[in-house]
Structures are given as structure tokens and as C-alpha cells.
MOPAC internal coordinates of N, CA, C and O (Angstrom, degrees):
PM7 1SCF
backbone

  N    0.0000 0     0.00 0     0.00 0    0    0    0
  C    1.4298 1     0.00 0     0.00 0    1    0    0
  C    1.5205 1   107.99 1     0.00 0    2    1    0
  O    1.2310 1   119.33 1   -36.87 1    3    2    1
  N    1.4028 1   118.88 1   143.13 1    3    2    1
  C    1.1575 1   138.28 1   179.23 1    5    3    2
  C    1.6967 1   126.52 1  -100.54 1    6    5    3
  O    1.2310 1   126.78 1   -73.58 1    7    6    5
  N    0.9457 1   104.56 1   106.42 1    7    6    5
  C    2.1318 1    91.54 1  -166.68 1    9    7    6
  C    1.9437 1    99.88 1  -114.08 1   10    9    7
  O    1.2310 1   122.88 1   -70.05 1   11   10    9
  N    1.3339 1   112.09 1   109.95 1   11   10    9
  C    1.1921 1   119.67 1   172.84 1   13   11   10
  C    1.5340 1   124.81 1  -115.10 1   14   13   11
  O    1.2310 1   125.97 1   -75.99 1   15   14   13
  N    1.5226 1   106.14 1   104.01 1   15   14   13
  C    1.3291 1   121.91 1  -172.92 1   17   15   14
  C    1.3292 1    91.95 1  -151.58 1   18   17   15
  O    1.2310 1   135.59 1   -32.01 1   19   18   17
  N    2.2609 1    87.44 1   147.99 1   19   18   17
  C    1.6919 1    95.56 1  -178.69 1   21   19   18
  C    1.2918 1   101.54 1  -104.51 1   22   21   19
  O    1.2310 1   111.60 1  -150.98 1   23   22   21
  N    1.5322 1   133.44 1    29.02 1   23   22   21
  C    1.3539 1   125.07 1   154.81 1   25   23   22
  C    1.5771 1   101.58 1  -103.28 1   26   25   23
  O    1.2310 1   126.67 1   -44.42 1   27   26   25
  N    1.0691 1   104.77 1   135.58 1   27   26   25
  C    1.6402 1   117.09 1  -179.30 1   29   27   26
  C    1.3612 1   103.76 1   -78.06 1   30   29   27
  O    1.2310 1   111.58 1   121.78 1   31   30   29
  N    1.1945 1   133.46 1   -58.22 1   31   30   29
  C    1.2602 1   127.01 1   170.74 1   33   31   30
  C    1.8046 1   135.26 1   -35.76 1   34   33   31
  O    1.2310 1   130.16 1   139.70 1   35   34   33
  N    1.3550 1    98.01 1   -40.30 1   35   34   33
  C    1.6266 1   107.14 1   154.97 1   37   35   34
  C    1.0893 1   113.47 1   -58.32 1   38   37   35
  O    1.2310 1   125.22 1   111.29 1   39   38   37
  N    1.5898 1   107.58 1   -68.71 1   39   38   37
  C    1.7040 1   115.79 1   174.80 1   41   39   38
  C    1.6297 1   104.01 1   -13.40 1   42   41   39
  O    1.2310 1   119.81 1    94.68 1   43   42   41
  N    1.4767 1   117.97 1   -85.32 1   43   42   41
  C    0.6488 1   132.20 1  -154.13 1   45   43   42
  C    1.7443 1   132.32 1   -51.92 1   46   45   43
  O    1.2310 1   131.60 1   144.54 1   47   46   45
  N    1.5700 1    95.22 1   -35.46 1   47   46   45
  C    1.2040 1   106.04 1  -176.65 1   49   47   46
  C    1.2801 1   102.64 1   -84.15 1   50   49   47
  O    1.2310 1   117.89 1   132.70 1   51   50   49
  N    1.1663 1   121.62 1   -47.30 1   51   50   49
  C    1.4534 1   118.91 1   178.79 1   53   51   50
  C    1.9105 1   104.48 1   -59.16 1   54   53   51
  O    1.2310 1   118.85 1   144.16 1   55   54   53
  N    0.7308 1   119.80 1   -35.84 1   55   54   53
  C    1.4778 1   111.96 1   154.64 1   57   55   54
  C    1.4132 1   122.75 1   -33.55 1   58   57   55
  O    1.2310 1   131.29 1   100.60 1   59   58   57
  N    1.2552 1    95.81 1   -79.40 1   59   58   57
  C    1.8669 1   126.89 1  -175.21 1   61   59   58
  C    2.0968 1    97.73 1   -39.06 1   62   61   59
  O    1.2310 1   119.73 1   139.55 1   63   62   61
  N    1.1433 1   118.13 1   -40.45 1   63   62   61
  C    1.7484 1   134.01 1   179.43 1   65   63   62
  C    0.8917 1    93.53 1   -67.95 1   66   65   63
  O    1.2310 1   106.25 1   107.20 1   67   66   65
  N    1.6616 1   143.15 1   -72.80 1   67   66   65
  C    1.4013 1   144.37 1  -151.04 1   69   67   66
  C    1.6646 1    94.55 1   -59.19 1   70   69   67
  O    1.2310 1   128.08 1   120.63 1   71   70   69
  N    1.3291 1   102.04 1   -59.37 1   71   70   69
  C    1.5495 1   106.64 1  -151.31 1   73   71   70
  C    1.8417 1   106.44 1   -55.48 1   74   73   71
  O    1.2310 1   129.29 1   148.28 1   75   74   73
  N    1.5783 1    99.70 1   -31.72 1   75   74   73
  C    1.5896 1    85.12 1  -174.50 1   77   75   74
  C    1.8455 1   100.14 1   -91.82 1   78   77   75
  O    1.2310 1   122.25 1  -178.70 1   79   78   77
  N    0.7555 1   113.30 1     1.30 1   79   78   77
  C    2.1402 1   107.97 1   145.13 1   81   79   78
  C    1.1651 1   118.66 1   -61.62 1   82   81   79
  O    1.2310 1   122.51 1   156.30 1   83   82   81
  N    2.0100 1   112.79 1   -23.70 1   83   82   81
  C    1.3176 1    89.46 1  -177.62 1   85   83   82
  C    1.3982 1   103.74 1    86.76 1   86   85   83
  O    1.2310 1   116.07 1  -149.42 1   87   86   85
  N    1.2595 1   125.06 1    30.58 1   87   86   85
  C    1.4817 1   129.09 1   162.32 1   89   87   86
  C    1.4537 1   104.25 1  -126.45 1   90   89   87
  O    1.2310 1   127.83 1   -29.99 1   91   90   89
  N    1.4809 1   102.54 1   150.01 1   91   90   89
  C    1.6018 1   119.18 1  -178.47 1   93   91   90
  C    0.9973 1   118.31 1   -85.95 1   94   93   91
  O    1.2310 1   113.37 1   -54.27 1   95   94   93
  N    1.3435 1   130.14 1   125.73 1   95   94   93
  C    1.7522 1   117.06 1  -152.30 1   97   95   94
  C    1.6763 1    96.38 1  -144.76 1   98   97   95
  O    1.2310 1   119.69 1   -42.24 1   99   98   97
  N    1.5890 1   118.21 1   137.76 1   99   98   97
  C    1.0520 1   118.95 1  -177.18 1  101   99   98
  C    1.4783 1    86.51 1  -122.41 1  102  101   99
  O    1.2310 1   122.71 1    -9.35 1  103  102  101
  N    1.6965 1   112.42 1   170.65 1  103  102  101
  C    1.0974 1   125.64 1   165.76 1  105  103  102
  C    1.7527 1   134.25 1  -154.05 1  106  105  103
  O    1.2310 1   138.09 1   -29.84 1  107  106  105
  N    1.0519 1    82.55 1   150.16 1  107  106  105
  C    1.9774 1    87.30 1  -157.20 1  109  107  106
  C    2.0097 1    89.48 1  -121.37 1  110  109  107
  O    1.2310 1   127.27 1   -37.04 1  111  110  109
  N    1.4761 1   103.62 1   142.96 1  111  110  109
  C    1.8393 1   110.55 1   164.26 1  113  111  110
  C    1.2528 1    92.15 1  -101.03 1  114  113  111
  O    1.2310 1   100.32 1  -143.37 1  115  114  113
  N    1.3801 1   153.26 1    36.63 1  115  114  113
  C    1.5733 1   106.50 1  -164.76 1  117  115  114
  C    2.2163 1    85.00 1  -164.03 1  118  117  115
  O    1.2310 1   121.34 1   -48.24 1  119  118  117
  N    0.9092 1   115.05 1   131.76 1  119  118  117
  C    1.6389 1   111.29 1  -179.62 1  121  119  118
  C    1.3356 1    93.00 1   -63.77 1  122  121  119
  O    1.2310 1   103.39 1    87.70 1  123  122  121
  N    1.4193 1   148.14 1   -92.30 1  123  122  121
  C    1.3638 1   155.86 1  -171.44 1  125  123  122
  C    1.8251 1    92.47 1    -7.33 1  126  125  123
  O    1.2310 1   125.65 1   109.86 1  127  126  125
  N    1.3981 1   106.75 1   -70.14 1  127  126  125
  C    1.4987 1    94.34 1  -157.25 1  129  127  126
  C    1.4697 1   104.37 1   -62.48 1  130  129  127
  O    1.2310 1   110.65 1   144.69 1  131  130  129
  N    1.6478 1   135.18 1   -35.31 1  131  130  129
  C    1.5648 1   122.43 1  -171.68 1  133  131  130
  C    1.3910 1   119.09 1   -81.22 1  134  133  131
  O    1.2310 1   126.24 1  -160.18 1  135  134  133
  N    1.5778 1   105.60 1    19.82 1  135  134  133
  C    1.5772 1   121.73 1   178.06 1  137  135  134
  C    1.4691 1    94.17 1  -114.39 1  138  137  135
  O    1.2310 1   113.45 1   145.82 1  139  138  137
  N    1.3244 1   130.00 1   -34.18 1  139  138  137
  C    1.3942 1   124.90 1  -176.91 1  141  139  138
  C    1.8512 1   105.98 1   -69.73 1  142  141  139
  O    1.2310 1   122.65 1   126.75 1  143  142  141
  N    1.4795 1   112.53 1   -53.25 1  143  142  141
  C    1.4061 1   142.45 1   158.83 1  145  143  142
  C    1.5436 1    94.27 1   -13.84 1  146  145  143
  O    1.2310 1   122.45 1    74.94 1  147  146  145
  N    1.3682 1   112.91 1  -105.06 1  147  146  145
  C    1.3216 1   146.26 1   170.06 1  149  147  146
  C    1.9948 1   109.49 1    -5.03 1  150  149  147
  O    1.2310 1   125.71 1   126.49 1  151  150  149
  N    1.6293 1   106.64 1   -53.51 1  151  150  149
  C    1.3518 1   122.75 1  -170.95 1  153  151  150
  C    1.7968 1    84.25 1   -67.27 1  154  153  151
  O    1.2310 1   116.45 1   147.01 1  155  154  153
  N    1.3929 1   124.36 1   -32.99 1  155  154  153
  C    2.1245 1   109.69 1  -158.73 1  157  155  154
  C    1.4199 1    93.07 1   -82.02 1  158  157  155
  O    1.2310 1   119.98 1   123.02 1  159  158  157
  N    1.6461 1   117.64 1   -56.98 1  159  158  157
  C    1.4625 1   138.97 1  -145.97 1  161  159  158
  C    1.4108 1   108.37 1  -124.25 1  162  161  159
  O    1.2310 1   122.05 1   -61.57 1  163  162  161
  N    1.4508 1   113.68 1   118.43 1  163  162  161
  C    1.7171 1   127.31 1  -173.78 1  165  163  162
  C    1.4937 1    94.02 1   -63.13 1  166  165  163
  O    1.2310 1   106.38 1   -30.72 1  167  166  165
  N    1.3148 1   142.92 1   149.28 1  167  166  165
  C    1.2702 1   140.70 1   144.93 1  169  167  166
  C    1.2582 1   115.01 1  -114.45 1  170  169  167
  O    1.2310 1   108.49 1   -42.37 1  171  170  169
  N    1.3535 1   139.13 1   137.63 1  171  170  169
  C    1.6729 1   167.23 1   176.95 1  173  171  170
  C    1.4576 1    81.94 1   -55.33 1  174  173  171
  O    1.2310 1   115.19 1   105.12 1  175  174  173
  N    1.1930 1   126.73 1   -74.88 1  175  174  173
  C    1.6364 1   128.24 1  -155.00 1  177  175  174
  C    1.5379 1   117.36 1  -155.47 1  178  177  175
  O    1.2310 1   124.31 1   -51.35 1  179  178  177
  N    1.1790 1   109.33 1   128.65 1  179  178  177
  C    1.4892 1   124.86 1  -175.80 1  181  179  178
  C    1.7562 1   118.34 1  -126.67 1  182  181  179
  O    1.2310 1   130.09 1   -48.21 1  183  182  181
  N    1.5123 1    98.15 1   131.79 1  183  182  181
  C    1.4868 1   114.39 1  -152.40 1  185  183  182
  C    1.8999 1    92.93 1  -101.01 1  186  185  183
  O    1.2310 1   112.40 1   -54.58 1  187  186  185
  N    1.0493 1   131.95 1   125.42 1  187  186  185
  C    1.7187 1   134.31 1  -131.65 1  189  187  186
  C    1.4816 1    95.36 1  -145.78 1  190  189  187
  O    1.2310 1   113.89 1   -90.47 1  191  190  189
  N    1.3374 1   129.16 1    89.53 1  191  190  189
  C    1.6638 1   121.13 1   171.94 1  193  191  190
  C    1.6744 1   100.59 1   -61.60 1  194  193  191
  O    1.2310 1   127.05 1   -19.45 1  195  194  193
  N    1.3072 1   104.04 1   160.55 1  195  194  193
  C    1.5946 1   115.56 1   174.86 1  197  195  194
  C    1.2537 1   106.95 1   -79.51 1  198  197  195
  O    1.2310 1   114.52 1   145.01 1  199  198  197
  N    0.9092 1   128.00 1   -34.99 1  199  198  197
  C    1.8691 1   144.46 1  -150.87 1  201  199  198
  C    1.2268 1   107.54 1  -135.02 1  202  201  199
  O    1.2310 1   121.98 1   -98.24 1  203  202  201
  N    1.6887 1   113.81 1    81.76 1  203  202  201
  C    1.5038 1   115.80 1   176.03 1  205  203  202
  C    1.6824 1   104.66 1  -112.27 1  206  205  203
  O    1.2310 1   130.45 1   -29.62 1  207  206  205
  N    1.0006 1    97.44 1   150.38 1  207  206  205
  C    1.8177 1   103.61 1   167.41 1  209  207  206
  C    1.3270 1   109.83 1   -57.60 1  210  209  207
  O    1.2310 1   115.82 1   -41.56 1  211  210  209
  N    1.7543 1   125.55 1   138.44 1  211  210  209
  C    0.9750 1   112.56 1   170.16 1  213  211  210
  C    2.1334 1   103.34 1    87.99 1  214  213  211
  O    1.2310 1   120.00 1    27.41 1  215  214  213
  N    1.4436 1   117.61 1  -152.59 1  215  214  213
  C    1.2887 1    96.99 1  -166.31 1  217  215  214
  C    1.0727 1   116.70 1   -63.62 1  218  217  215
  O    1.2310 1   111.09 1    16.07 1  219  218  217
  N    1.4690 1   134.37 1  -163.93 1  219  218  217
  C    1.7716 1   129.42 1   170.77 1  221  219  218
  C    1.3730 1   106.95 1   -92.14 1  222  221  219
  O    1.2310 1   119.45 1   -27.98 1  223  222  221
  N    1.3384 1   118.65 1   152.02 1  223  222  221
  C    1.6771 1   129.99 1   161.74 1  225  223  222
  C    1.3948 1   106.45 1   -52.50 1  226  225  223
  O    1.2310 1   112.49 1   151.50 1  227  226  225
  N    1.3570 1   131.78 1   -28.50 1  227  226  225
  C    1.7681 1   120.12 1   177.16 1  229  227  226
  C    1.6559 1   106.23 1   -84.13 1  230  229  227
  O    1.2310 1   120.74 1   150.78 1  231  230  229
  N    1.7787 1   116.20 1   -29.22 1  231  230  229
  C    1.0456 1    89.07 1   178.69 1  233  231  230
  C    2.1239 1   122.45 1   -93.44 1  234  233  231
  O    1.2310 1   137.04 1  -177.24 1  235  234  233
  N    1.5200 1    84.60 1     2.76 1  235  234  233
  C    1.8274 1    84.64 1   159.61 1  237  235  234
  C    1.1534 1   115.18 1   -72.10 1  238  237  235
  O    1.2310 1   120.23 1   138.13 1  239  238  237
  N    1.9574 1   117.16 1   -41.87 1  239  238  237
  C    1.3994 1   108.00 1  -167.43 1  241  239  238
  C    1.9874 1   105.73 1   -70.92 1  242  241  239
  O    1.2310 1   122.94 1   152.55 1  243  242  241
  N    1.1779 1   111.97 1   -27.45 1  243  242  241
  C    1.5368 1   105.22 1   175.06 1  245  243  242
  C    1.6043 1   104.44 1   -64.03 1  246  245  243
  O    1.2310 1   115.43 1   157.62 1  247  246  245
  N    1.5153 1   126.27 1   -22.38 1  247  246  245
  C    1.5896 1   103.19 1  -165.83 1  249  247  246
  C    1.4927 1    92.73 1   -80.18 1  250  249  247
  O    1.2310 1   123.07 1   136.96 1  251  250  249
  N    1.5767 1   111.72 1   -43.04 1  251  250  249
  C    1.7811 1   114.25 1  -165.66 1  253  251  250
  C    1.6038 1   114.55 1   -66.38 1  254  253  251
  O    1.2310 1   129.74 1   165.80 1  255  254  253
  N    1.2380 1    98.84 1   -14.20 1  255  254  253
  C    2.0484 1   115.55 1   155.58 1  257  255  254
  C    1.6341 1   108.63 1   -51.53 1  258  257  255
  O    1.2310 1   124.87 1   133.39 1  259  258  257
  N    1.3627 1   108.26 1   -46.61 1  259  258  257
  C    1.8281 1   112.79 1  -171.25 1  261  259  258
  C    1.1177 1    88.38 1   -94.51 1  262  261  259
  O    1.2310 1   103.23 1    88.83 1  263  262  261
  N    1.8988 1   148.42 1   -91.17 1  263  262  261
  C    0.9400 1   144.21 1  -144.29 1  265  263  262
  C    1.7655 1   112.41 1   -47.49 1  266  265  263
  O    1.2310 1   117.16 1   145.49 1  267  266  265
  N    1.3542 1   123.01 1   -34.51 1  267  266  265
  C    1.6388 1   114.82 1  -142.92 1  269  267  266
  C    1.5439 1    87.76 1  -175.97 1  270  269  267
  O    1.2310 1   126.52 1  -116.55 1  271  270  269
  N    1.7880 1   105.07 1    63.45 1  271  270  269
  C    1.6440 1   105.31 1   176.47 1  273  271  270
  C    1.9266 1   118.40 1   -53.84 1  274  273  271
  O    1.2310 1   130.13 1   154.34 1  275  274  273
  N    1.6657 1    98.07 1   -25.66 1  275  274  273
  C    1.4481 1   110.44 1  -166.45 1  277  275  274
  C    1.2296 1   108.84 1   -70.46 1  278  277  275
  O    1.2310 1   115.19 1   164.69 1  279  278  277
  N    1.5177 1   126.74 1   -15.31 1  279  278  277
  C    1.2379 1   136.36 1   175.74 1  281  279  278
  C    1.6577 1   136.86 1   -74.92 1  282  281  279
  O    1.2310 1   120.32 1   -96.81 1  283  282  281
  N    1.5277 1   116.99 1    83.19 1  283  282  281
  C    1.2351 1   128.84 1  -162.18 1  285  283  282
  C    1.6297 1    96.65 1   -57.08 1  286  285  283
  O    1.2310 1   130.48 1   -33.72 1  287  286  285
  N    1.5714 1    97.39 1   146.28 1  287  286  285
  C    1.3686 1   119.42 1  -171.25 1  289  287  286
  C    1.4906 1   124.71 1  -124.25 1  290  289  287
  O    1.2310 1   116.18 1   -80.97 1  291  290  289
  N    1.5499 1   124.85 1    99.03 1  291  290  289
  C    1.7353 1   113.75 1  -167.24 1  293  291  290
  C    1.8736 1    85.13 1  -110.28 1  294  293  291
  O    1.2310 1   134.83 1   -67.20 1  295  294  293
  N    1.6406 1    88.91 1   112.80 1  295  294  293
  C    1.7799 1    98.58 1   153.42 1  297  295  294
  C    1.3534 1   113.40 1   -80.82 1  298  297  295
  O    1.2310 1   127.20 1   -52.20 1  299  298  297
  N    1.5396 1   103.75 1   127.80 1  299  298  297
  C    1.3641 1   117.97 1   161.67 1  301  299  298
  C    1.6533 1   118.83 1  -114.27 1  302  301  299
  O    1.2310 1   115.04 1   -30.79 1  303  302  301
  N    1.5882 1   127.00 1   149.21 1  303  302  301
  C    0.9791 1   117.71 1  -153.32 1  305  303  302
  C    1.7022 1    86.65 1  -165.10 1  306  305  303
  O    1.2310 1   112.93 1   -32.85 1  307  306  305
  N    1.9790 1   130.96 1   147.15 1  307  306  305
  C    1.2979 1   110.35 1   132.69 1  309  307  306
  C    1.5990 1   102.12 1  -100.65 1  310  309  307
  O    1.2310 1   113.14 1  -169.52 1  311  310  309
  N    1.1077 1   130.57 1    10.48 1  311  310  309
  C    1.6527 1   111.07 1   171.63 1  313  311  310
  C    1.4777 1   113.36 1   -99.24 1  314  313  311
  O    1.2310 1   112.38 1  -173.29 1  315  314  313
  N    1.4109 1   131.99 1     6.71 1  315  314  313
  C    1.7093 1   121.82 1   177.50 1  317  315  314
  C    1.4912 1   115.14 1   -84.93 1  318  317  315
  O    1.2310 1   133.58 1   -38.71 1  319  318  317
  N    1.2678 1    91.35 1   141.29 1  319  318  317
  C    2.1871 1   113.60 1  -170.45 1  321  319  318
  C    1.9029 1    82.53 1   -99.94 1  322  321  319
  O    1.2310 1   129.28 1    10.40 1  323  322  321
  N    1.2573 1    99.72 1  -169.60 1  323  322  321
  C    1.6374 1   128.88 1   176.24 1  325  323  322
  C    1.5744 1   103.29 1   -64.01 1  326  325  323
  O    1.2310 1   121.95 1   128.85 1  327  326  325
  N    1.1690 1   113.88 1   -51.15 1  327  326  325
  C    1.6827 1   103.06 1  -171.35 1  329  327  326
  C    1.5373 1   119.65 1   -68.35 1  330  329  327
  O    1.2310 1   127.68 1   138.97 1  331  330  329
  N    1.5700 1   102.83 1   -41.03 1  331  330  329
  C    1.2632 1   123.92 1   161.38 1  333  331  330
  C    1.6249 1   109.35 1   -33.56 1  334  333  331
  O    1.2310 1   125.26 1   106.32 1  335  334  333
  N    1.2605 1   107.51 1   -73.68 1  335  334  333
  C    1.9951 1   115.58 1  -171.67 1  337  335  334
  C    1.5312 1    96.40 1   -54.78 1  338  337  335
  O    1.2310 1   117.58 1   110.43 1  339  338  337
  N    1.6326 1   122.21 1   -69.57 1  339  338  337
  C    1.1096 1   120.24 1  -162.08 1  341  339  338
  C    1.6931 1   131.71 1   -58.50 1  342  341  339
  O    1.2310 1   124.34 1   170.18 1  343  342  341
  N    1.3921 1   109.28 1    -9.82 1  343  342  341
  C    1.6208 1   131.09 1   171.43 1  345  343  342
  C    1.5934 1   101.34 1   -89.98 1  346  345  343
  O    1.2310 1   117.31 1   150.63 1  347  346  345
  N    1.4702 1   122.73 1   -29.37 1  347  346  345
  C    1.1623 1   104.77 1  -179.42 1  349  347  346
  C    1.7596 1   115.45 1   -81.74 1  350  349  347
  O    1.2310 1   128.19 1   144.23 1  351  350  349
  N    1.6679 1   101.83 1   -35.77 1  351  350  349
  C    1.3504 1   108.81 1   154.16 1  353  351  350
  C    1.7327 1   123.73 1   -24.29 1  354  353  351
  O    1.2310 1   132.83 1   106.94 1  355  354  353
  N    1.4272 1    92.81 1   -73.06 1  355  354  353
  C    1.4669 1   102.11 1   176.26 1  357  355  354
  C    1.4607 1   118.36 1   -50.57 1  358  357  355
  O    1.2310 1   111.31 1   169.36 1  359  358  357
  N    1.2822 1   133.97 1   -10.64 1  359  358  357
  C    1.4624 1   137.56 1  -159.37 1  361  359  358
  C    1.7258 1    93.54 1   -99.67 1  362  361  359
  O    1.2310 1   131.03 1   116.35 1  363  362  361
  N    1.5232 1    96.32 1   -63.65 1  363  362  361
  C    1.3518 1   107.34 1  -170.91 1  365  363  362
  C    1.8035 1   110.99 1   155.02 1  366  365  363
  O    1.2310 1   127.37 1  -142.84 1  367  366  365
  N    0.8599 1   103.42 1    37.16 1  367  366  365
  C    1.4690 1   109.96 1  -174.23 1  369  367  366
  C    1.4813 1   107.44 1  -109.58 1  370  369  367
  O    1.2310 1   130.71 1   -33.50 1  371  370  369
  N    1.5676 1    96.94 1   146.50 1  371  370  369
  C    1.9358 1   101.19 1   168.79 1  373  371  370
  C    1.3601 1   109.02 1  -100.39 1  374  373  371
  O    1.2310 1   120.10 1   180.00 1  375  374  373

């Protein structure tokens, strides 16, 4: 699993949850790097803030659409309205 957020502190905790499930969890702050990530190592599922520094969380989830279609996608966000969710819908996002 992949968790991309540019607050480390989310990162983290949401890390700290996975890991005691007993899931393998890598982590990236930055969209560029969990698209670079993504191109070495297939991931099952990747955890996608809306609002990253640098490019947007919709336009990572559109690249990880082309790079690694098999790769389920949950956007997390506290700044997304209705248009926000429903465009990511349309992309391919949970």
C-alpha cells in the first residue's frame, strides 16, 4: 500500500493503522514521487490526499489511471465539496 499526503503527520498515522493490520505500507509527501514509486513497484492500493503540494491529488489519480490501472485508489481530503468527489469518481477514485 501506498499513502500519499503532504502532511506527515497523517502520513504517518495512517501508516501506524495499516501496519498493525499487518499491511506493508510505503510512503511518499509529494505526487511526483508516488508516480515515480508506482512506475518500480505495483501497489494493491494507494491512499491519495486531494490537496498535495506541488501537482493535484486528481491529477496523480489520472496519471496512476495510465501507469497502474489495477491499482485501487481511496482519495482522502479535509478540503473536497461535491464536484471535487464526483470528478474524482469519474477518473477512478474511491
Amino acid at each position: 500500500m501506498l499513502i500519499v499526503d503532504d502532511d506527515r503527520d497523517i502520513c504517518q498515522l495512517i501508516s501506524d493503522v495499516l501496519k498493525e493490520e499487518g499491511l506493508e505500507v510505503n510512503i511518499t509527501h509529494k505526487g511526483e514521487d508516488a508516480l515515480e514509486k508506482l512506475k518500480h513497484q505495483p501497489y494493491d492500493v494507494m491512499v491519495l490526499d486531494y490537496k498535495l503540494s506541488g501537482i493535484s491529488g486528481l491529477t496523480v489519480l489520472e496519471k496512476v489511471q495510465q501507469i497502474s490501472p489495477q491499482t485501487q485508489v481511496i482519495m482522502i481530503s479535509a478540503f473536497g465539496d461535491s464536484s471535487t468527489k464526483a470528478r474524482a469518481k469519474v477518473i477512478g477514485g474511491l
